[in-house]
C-alpha positions in Angstrom: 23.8 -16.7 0.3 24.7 -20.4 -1.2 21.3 -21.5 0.2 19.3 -19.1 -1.5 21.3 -19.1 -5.3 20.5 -23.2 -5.0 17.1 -22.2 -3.8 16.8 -20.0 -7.0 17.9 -22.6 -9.5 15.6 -25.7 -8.2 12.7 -22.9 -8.4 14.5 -22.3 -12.6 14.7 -26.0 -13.3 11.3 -27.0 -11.9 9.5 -24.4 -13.8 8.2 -22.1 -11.1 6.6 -18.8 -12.1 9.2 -16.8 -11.8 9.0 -12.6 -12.5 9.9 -9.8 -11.9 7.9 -7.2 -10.3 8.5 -3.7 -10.7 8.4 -1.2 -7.4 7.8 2.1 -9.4 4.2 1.2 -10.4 2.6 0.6 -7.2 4.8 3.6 -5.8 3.5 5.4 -8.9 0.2 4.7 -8.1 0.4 5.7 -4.3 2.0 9.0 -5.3 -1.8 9.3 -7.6 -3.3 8.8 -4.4 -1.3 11.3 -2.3 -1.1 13.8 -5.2 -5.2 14.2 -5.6 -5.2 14.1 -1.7 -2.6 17.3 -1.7 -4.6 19.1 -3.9 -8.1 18.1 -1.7 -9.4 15.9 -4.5 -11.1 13.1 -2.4 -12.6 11.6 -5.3 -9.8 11.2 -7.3 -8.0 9.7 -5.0 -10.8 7.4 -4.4 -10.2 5.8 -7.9 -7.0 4.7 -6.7 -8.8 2.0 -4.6 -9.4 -1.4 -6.0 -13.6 -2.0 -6.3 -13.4 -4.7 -3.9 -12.1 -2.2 -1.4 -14.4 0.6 -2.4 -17.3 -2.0 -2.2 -16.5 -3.6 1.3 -15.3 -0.1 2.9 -18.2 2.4 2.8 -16.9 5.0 5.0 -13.7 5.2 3.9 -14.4 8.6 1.8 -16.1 10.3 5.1 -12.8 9.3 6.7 -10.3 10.7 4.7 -12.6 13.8 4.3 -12.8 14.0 8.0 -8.8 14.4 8.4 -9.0 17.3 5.8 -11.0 19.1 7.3 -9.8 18.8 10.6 -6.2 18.8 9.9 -5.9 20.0 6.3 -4.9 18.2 2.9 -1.4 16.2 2.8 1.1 18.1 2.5 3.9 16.0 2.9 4.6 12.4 1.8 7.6 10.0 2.3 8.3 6.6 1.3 9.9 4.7 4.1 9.4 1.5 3.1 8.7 -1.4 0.6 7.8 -5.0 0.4 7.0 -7.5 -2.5 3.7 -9.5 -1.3 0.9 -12.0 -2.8 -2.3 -11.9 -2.8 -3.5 -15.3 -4.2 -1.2 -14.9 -7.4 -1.4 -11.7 -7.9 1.8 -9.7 -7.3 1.5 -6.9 -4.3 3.6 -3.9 -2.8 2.9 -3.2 0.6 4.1 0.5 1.1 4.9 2.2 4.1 4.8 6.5 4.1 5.2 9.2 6.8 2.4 11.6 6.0 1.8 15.0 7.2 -1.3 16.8 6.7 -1.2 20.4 8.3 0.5 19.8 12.3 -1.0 15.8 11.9 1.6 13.3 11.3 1.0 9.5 10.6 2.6 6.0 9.0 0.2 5.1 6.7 0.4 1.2 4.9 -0.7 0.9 1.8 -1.9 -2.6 -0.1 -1.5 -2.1 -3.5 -1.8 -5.3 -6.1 -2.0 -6.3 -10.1 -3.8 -8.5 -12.0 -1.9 -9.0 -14.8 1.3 -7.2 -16.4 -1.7 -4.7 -18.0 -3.9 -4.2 -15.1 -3.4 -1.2 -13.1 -1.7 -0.8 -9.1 -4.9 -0.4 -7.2 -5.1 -0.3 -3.5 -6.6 -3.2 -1.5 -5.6 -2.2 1.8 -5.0 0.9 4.1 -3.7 1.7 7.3 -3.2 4.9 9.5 -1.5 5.2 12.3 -1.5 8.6 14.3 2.5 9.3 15.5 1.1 11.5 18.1 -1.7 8.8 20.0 -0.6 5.8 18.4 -4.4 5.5 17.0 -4.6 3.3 14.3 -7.5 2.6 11.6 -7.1 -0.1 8.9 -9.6 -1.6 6.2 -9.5 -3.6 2.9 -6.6 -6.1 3.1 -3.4 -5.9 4.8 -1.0 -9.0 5.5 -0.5 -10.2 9.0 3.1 -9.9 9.9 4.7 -12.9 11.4 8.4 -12.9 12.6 10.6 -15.8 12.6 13.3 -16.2 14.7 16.5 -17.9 12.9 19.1 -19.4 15.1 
């Protein structure tokens, strides 16, 4: 604990950009997405999505129309985790839910990043995984996770 409070005041005293960054807008955003996608609204939930995304991932709308129509809209969403990330400088969230549309249940990751304290939470990155197969598809851009053993 020492380590890091000396940490935190060389990165005070040297003038690093310190902020805060607030976990109830991306999560607000993410509950935008989940809300339209409760309700069968593909294309609202599509404006969720960050243009970068939308422009790099065309099939992205056939594939979340494909799970409503197979397995329903979402019915159920839960939060399990959250993580403060950068992309470049901009300030990121990656979120992890539990999802359950009709008997389908998945972990879905979601990217979600702001360009500025005015710009909105937009999503950059997606990831569903199936609980039942393990199936995973993912576009847009998510982190790669690295561990780090500590002695």
């Amino acid at each position: 604990m020492r380590k890091l409070f000396i940490i935190f005041i060389i990165a005070v005293l040297t003038g690093c950009n310190v902020q805060y960054v607030d976990v109830n807008l991306p999560v607000a955003s993410a509950e935008k997405f989940y809300g339209a996608l409760k309700v069968g609204d593909i294309a609202t939930a599509l404006v969720q999505f960050s243009p970068e995304f939308r422009r790099q991932v065309e099939n992205w709308p056939q594939l979340l129309g494909g799970l409503q129509e197979k397995y329903g809209y979402v019915t159920q969403i839960e939060i399990q985790s959250s993580s403060l990330v950068a992309k470049n400088r901009d300030p990121c969230y990656i979120l992890s839910y539990a999802v359950k549309r009709g008997e389908l249940k998945s972990n879905e990751v979601l990217l979600l990043c702001s360009s500025g304290d005015t710009s909105p939470w937009l999503i950059h990155g997606h990831k569903l995984t199936r609980l039942d197969t393990q199936q995973s598809v993912s576009a847009g851009t998510l982190p790669d996770e690295v561990s780090i053993q500590t002695p």
